[in-house]
C-alpha positions as CSV (number, residue, x, y, z in Angstrom):
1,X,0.0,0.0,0.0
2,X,3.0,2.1,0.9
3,X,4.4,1.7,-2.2
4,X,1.5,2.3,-4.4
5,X,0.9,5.6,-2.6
6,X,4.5,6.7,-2.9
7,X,4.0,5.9,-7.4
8,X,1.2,7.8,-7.3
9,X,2.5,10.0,-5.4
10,X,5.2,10.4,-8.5
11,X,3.2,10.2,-11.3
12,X,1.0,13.3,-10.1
13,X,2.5,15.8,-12.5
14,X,2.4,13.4,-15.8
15,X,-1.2,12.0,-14.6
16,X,-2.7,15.5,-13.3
17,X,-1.7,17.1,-17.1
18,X,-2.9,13.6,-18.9
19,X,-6.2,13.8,-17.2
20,X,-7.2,17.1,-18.4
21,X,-6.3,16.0,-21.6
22,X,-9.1,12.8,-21.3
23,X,-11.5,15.6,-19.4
24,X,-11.4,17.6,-22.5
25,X,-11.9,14.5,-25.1
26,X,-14.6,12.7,-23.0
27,X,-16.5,16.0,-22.5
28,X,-18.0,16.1,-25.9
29,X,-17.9,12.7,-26.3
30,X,-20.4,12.1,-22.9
31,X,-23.0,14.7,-24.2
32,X,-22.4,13.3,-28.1
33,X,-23.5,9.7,-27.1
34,X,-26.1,10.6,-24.8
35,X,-27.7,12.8,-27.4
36,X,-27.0,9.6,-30.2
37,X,-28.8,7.4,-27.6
38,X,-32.2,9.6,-27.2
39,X,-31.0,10.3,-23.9
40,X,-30.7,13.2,-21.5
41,X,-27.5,15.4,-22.4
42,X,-26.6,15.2,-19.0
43,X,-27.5,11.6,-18.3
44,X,-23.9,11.2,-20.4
45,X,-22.3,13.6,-17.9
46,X,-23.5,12.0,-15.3
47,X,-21.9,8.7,-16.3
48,X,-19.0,10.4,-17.6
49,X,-18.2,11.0,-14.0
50,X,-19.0,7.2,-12.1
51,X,-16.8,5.8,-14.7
52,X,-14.3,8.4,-13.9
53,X,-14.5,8.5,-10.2
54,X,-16.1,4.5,-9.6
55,X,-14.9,2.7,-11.9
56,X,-11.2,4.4,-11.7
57,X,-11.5,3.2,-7.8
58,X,-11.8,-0.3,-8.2
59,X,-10.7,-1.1,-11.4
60,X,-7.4,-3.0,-11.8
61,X,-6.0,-1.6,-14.7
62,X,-4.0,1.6,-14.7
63,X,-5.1,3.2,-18.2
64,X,-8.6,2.6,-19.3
65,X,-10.7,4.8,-19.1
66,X,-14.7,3.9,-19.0
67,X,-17.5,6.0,-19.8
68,X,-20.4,5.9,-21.8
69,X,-19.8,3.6,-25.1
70,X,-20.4,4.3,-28.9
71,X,-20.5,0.3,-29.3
72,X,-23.6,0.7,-27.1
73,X,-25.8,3.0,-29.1
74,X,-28.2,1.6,-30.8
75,X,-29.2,-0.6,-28.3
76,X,-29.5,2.2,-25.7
77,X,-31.6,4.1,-28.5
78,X,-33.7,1.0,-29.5
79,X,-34.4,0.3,-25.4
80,X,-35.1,3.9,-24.9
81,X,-37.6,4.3,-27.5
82,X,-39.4,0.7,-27.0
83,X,-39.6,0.6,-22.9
84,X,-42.3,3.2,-21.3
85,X,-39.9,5.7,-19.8
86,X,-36.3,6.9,-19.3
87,X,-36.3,5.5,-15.7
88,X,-37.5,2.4,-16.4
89,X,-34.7,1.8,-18.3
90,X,-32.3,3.2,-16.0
91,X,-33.5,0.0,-14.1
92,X,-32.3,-2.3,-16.9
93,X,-29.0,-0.3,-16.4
94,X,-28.6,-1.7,-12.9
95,X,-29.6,-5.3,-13.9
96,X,-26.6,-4.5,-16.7
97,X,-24.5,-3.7,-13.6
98,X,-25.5,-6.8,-11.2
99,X,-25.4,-9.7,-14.6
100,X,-21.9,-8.2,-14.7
101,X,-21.0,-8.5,-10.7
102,X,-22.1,-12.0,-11.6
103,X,-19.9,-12.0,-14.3
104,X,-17.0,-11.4,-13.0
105,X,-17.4,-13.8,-9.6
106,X,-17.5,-16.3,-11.9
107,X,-14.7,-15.6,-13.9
108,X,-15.8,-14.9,-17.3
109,X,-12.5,-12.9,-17.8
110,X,-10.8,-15.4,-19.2
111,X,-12.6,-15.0,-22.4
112,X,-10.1,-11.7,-22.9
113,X,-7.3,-14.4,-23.0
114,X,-8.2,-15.7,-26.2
115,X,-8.6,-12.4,-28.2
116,X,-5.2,-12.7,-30.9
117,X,-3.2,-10.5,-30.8
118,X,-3.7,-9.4,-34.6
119,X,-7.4,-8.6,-34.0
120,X,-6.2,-6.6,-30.9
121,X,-3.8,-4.6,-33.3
122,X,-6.6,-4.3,-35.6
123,X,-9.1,-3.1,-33.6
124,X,-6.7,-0.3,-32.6
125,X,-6.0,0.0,-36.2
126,X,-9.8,0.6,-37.1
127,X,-10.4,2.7,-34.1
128,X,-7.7,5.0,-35.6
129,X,-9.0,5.3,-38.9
130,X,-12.5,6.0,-37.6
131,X,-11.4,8.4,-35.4
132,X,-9.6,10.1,-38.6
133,X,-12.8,9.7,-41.2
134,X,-15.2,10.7,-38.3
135,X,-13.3,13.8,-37.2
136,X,-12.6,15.2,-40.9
137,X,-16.3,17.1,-41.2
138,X,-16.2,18.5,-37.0
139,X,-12.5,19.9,-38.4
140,X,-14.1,21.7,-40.9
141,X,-17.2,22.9,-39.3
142,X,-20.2,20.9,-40.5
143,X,-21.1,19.2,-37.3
144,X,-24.2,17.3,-38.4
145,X,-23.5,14.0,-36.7
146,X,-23.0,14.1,-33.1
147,X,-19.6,13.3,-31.3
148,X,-18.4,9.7,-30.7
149,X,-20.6,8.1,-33.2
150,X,-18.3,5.5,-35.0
151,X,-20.8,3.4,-36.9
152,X,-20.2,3.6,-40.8
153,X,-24.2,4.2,-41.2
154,X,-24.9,7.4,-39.5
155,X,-28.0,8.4,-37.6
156,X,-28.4,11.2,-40.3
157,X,-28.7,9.4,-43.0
158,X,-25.7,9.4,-43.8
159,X,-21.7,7.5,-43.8
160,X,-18.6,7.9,-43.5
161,X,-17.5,8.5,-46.5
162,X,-20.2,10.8,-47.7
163,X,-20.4,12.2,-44.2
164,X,-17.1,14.3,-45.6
165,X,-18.1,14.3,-49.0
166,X,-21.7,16.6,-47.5
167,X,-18.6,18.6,-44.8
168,X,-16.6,19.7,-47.9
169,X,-19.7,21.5,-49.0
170,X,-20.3,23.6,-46.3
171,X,-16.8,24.2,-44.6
172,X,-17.1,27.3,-42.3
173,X,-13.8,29.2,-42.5
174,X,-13.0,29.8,-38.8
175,X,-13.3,26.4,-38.1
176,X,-10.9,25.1,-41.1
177,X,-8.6,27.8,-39.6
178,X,-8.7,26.3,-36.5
179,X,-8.4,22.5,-37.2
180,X,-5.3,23.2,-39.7
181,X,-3.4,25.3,-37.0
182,X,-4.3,23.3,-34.0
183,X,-3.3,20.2,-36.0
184,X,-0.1,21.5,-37.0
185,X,0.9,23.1,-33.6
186,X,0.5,19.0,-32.5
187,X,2.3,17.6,-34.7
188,X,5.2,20.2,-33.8
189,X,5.2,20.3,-30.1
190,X,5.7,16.7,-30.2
191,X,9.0,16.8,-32.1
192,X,10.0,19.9,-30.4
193,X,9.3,18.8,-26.4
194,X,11.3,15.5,-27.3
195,X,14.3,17.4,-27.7
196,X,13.3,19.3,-24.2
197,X,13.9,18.6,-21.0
198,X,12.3,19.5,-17.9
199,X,8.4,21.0,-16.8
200,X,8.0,21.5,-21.0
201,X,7.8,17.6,-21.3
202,X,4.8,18.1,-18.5
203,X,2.6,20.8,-20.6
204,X,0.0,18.7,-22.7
205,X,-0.5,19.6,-26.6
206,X,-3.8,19.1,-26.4
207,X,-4.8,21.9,-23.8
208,X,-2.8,24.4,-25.6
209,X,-4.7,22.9,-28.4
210,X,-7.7,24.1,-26.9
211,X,-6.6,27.7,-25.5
212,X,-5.1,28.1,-29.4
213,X,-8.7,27.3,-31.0
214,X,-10.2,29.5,-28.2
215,X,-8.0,32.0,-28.7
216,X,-8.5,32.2,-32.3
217,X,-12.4,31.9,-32.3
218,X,-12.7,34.6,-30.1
219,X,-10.2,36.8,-31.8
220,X,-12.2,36.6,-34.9
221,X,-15.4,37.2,-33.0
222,X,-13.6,40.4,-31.5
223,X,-12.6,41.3,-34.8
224,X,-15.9,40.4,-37.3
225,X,-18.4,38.5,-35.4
226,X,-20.5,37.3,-38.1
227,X,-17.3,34.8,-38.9
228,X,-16.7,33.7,-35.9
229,X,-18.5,30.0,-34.8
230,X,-22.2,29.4,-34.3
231,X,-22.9,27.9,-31.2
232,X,-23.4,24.5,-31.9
233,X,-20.3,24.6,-33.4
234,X,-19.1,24.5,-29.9
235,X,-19.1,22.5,-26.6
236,X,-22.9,22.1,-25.2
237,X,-23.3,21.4,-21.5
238,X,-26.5,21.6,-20.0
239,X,-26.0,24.7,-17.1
240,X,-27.7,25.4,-14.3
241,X,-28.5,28.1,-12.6
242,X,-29.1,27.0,-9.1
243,X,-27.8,24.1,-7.1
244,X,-31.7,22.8,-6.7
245,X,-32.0,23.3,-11.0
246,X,-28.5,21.2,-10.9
247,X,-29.7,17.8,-8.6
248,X,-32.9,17.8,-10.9
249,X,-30.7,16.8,-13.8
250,X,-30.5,13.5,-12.2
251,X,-32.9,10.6,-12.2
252,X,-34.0,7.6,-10.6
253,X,-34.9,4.0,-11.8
254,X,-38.6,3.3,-11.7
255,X,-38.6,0.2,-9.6
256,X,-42.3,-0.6,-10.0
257,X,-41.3,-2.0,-13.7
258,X,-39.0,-5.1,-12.0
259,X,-41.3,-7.7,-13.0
260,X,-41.3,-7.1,-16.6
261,X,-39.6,-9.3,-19.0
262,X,-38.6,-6.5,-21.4
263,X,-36.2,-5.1,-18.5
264,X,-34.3,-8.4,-17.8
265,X,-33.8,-9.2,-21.4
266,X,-32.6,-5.1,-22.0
267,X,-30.4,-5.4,-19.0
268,X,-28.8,-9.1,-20.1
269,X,-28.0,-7.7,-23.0
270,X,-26.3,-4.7,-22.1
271,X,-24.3,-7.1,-19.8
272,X,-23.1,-8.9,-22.2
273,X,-22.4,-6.6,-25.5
274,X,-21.0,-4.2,-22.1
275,X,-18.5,-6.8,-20.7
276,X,-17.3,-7.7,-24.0
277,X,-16.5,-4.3,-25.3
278,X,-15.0,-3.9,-21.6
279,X,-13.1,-7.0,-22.2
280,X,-11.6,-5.9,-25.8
281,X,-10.9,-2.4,-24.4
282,X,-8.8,-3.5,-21.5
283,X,-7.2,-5.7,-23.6
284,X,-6.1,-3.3,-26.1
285,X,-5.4,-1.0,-23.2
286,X,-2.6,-3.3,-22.4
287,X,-1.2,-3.6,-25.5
288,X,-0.4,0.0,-25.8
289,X,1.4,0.2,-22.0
290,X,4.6,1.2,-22.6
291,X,5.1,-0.8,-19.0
292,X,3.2,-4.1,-20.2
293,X,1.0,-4.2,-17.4
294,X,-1.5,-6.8,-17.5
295,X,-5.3,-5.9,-15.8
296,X,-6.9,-8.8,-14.3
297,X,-10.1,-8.7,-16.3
298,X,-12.2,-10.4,-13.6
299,X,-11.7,-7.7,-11.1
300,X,-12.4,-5.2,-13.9
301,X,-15.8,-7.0,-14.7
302,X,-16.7,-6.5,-11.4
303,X,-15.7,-2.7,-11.0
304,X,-17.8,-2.2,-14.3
305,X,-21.1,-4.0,-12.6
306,X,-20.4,-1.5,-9.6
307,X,-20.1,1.5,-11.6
308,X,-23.5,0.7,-13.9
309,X,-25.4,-0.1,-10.8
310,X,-24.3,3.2,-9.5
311,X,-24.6,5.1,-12.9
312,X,-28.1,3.3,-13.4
313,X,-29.2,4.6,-9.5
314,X,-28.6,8.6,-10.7
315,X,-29.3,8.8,-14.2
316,X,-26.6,7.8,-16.1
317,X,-26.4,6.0,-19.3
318,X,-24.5,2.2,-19.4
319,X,-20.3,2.2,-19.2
320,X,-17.6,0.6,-21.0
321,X,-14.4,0.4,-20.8
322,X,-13.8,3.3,-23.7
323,X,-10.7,2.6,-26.4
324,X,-10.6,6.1,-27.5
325,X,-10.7,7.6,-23.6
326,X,-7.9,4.9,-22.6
327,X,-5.4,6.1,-26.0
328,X,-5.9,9.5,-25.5
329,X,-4.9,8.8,-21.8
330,X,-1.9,6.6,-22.7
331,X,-0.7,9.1,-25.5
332,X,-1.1,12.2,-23.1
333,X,1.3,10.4,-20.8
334,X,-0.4,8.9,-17.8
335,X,1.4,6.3,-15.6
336,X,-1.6,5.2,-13.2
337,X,-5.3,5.3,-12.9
338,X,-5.3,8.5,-11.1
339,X,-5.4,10.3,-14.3
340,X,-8.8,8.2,-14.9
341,X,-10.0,9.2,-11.3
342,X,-8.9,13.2,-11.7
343,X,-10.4,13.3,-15.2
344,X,-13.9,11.8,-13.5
345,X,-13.8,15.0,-10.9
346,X,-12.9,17.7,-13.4
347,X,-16.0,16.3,-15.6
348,X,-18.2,16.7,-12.0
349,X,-16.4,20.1,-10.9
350,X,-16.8,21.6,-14.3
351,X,-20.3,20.7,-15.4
352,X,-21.6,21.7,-11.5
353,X,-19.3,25.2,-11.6
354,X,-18.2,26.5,-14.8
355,X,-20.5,24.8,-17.6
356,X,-20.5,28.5,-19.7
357,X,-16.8,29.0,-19.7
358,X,-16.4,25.4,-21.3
359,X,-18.9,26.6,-23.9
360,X,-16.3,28.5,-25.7
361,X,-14.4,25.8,-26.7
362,X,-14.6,25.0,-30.6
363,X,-15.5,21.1,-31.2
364,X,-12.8,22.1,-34.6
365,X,-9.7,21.8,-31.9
366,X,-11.3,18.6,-29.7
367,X,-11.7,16.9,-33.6
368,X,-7.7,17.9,-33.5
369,X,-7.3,16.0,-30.4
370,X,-9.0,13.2,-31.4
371,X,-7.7,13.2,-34.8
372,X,-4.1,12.8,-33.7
373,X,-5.0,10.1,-31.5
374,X,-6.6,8.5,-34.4
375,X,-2.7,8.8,-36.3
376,X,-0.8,7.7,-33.3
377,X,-3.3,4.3,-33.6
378,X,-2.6,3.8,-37.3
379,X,0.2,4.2,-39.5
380,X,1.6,2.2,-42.7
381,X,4.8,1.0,-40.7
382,X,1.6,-1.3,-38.8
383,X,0.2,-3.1,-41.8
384,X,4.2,-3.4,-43.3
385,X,4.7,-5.5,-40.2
386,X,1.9,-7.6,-40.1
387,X,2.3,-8.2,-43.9
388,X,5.8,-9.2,-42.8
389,X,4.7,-11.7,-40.4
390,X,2.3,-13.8,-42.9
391,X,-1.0,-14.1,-43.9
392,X,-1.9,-16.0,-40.9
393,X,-1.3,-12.7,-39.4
394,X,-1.8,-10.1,-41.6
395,X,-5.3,-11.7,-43.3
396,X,-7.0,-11.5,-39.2
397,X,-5.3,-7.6,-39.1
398,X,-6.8,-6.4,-42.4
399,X,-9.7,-8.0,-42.1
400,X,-10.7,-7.1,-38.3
401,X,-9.6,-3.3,-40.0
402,X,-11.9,-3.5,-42.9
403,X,-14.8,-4.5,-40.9
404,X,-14.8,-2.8,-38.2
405,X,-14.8,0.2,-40.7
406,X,-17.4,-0.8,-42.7
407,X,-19.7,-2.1,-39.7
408,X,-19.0,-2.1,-36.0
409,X,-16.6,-3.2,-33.5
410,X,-18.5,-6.3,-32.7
411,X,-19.1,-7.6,-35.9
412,X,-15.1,-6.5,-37.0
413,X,-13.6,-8.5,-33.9
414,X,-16.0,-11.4,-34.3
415,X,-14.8,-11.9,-37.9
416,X,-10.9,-11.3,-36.8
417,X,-11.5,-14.2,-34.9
418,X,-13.0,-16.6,-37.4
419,X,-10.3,-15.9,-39.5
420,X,-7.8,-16.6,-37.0
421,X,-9.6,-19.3,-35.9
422,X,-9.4,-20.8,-39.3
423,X,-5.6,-20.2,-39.0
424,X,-5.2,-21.8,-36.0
425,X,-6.8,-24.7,-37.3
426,X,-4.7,-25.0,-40.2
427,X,-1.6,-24.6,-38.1
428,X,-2.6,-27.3,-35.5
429,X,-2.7,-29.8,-38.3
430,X,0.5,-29.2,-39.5
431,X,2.1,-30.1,-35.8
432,X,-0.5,-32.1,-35.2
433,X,0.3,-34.3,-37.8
434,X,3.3,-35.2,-39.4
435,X,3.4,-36.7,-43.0
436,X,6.5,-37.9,-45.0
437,X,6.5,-39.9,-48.4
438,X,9.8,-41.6,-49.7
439,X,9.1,-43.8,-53.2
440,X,5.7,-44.5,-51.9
441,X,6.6,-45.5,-48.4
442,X,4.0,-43.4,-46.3
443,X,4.7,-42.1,-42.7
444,X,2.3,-40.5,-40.9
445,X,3.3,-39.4,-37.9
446,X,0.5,-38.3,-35.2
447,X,1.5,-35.7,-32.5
448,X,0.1,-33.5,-29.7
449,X,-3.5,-33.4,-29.5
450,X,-5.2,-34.9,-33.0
451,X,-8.5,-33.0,-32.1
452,X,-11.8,-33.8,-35.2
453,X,-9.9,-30.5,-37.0
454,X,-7.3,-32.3,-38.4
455,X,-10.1,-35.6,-39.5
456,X,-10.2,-33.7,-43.1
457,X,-6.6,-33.3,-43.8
458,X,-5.8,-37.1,-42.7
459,X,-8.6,-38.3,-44.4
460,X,-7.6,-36.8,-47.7
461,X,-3.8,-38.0,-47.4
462,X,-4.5,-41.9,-46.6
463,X,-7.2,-41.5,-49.6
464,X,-4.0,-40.8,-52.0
465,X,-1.9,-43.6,-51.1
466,X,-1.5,-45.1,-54.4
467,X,-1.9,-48.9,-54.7
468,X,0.9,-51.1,-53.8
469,X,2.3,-48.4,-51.3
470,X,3.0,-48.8,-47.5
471,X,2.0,-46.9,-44.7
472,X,3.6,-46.3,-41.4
473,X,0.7,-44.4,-39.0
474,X,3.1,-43.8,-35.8
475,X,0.8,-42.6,-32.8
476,X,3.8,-43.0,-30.2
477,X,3.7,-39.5,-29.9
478,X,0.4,-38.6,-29.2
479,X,-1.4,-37.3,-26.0
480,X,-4.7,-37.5,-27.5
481,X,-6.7,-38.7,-30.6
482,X,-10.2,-37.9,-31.4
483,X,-12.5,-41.2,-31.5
484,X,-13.6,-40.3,-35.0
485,X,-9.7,-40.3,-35.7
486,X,-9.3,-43.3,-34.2
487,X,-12.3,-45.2,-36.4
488,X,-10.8,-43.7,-39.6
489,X,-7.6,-45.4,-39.0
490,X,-9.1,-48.3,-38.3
491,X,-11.6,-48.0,-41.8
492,X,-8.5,-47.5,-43.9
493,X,-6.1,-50.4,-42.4
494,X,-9.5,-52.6,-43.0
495,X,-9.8,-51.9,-47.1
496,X,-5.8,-51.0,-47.4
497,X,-6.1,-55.1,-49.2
498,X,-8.0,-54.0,-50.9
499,X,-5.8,-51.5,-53.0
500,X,-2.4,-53.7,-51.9
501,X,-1.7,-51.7,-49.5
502,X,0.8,-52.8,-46.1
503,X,-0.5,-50.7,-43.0
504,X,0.7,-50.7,-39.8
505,X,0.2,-48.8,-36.9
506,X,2.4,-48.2,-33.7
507,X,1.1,-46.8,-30.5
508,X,2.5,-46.4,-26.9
509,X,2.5,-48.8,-24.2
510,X,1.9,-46.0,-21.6
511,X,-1.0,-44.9,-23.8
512,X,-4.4,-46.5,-23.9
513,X,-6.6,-45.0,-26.6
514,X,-8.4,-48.1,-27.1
515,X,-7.5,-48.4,-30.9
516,X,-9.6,-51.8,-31.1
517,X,-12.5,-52.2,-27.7
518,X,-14.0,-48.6,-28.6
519,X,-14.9,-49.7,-32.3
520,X,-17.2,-51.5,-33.8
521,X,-16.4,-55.3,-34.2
522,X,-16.3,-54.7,-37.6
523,X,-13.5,-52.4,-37.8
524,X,-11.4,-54.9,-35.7
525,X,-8.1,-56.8,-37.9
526,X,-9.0,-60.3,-39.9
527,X,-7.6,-62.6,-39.3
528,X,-4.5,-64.4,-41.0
529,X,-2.9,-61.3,-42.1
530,X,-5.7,-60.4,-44.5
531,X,-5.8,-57.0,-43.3
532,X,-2.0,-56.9,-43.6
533,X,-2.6,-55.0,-40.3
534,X,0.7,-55.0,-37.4
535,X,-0.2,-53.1,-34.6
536,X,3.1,-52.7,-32.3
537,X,3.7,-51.3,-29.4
538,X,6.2,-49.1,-27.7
């Protein structure tokens, strides 16, 4: 304990300056996804701040950074619109939160374990992009789809692609000015503070980022005020004027609904889309440590059911761990998960005390921000290196990329994982099984586990043996053969007379995989050497 106080004790300068730099990218993001989900605006505040504050408390990892998800959307929207009320579904939010608690006691982690790494890459990869494509019209000042969406269908009808296409026709000057200066000035501090040494290296780009675009929009509204911004061409938070006109922002769950089937199937599935998104963030979280640290993903299961049960009990909208939160917070420079718990307190102290000063920042320098996030995600040196590796590699990348881009996270990762899956297979029969032919003088060699995915690529090798050949099948080596394996084996040594064939087979005296009791009599050996069958053991 001593010890942990003493590093965060350390770290308070490089996570004090990173968390100001998440404050000022989840900001926007909090009201955008509320507003995306039919929500109250400051239902996304609200839990902006429990996964900030809650979440940062008894999660396990020292990056992420949870809040309200983009992945998490539609179905918000959908359960919005299709249960009676607001509250009620604030209800299914704390189901969400106690399936998860359950979740994690049960240690449904472990499913984070078996993500590849190639799909974790890509994932980060597609995030990047997205972050790129989707930041391109808020750069230029047509702000027509609302902040953190990442889907490639927009709720406005439109996509990605034409998303920018629709931005390039109505660019507002100011905000173009804005975007290319802001984006340049990052770009250049970073080269110039790593030749520095010293409190420079402590100063984060992205709030002089912010004072530069706020700086500029309000010297062109000093100087011609018809060019400068409109207003929802800034930050938005709902301000009140009175500490009783604040408290009503929040709401309660309507308890009275418990008993309704619509709420527990709502609440299940926000569980489970929840702890999987949760699962691939802290995952991907990891990845980009420059320490390596590993989160136990059980513990942070159970620190996400806490914080939606609390978000769900005020009025706050269901929380995942966020991707684009945690890599802002790891490229800003934060060493612990105070910079998650200081960024939850400056969302509370801002929104409750100074919600009008923040509405003078332009949403053309947090689209910087988030922009050269996206770049430090992506880059051509990635794919070159997962090219390098193989298509075994490189095919679960692209293809997690592409879909991901073209879909949804979800859908992109799910696919990365078939594809790897289909990889994995494919590699597994080649140690599985090892096959040699010299002048038609067959061995095949079984190793390892034969599981039922290497049944196709046996069975089409022992169909080749020509006639008049013999075959060696050496199962010495094997831990474990599949039954269906075993009955195969057994089918071919039976007909190998049949095409003059000489099979034998060898197995392990320490090894009892009951080549002959667990058939059926008919696959057992004739007699008198018909079969040509020698069975010898080791």
């Amino acid at each position: 304990m001593k010890n942990r106080i003493s590093t965060y004790i350390r770290s308070f300068p490089s996570d004090l300056g990173s968390s100001v730099v998440v404050f000022l990218v989840a900001l926007p993001l909090c009201l955008g996804i509320a507003l995306g989900s039919n929500a109250p605006l400051f239902s996304g505040i609200i839990s902006g701040i429990v996964g900030g504050i809650v979440i940062g408390c008894l999660s396990g990892s020292q990056l992420s950074v949870s809040g309200p998800a983009a992945g998490l959307t539609a179905i918000v929207a959908g359960a919005i619109i299709m249960l009676p009320s607001f509250e009620v579904f604030l209800l299914a939010v704390v189901l969400c939160g106690i399936f998860q608690l359950i979740l994690g006691f049960v240690k449904a982690g472990v499913v984070g374990d078996y993500i590849p790494k190639s799909v974790i890459k890509g994932m980060l990869a597609a995030i990047g992009i997205i972050l790129i494509l989707k930041q391109i019209p808020h750069l230029i000042g047509y702000d027509s789809n609302f902040e953190g969406d990442q889907a490639f269908l927009q709720p406005d009808g439109e996509n990605t692609f034409t998303g920018i296409w629709s931005g390039l026709a109505s660019i507002t000057p100011v905000a173009v000015l804005i975007g290319v200066i802001c984006l340049a000035f990052q770009f250049y501090w970073g080269s110039f503070v790593e030749k520095k040494s010293g409190w420079l290296k402590l100063v984060p780009a992205p709030l002089l980022v912010v004072l530069l675009g706020v700086g500029i929009n309000e010297f062109v509204k000093w100087q011609s005020g018809g060019f400068a911004l409109r207003q929802e061409q800034l930050v938005t938070i709902p301000a009140a004027s009175s500490t009783t006109e604040f408290f009503s922002f929040f709401s309660f769950p309507d308890w009275s609904s418990i008993t309704g089937k619509q709420i527990w199937v709502t609440g299940v599935t926000l569980a489970l889309v929840a702890s999987l998104e949760t699962l691939l963030g802290v995952e991907a979280v990891d990845n980009l440590d420059p320490q390596k640290r590993v989160s136990p993903t059980n513990r942070e299961l159970k620190a996400q059911g806490v914080g939606n049960i609390v978000s769900g009990l005020i009025g706050g909208l269901p929380l995942t761990s966020v991707i684009v939160r945690s890599s802002a917070n790891v490229n800003a420079g934060a060493k612990t998960k105070m910079s998650t718990i200081y960024h939850g307190f400056f969302i509370l102290l801002s929104v409750a005390f100074i919600p009008t000063v923040l509405g003078v920042i332009p949403l053309a320098a947090l689209a910087d921000i988030l922009i050269y996030t996206g770049y430090k995600l992506t880059s051509p040196a990635l794919f070159k290196f997962f090219y390098s590796k193989g298509w075994d590699q490189f095919l679960p990348f692209v293809a997690t990329v592409a879909i991901i881009l073209f879909t949804d996270l979800l859908i992109g990762v799910l696919a990365g994982l078939a594809i790897g899956l289909f990889f994995s297979a494919r590699s597994n029969f080649k140690t599985a099984v090892f096959i040699v032919n010299d002048n038609n003088n067959y061995l095949i060699r079984l190793r390892k586990d034969v599981s039922i995915l290497n049944k196709r690529g046996i069975k089409t090798k022992l169909e080749a043996v020509p006639e008049h050949s013999s075959v060696l099948i050496d199962a010495t080596r094997a831990d474990f053969i599949d039954r269906d394996i075993l009955e195969m084996i057994h089918v071919f040594i039976k007909e190998a007379p049949q095409k003059n064939v000489k099979a034998e087979l060898k197995t392990s005296h320490t090894k009892d995989y009951d080549f002959n009791g667990a058939l059926h009599p008919s696959f057992q050996s004739q007699k008198n050497g018909k079969a040509m069958l020698t069975v010898a053991t080791h």
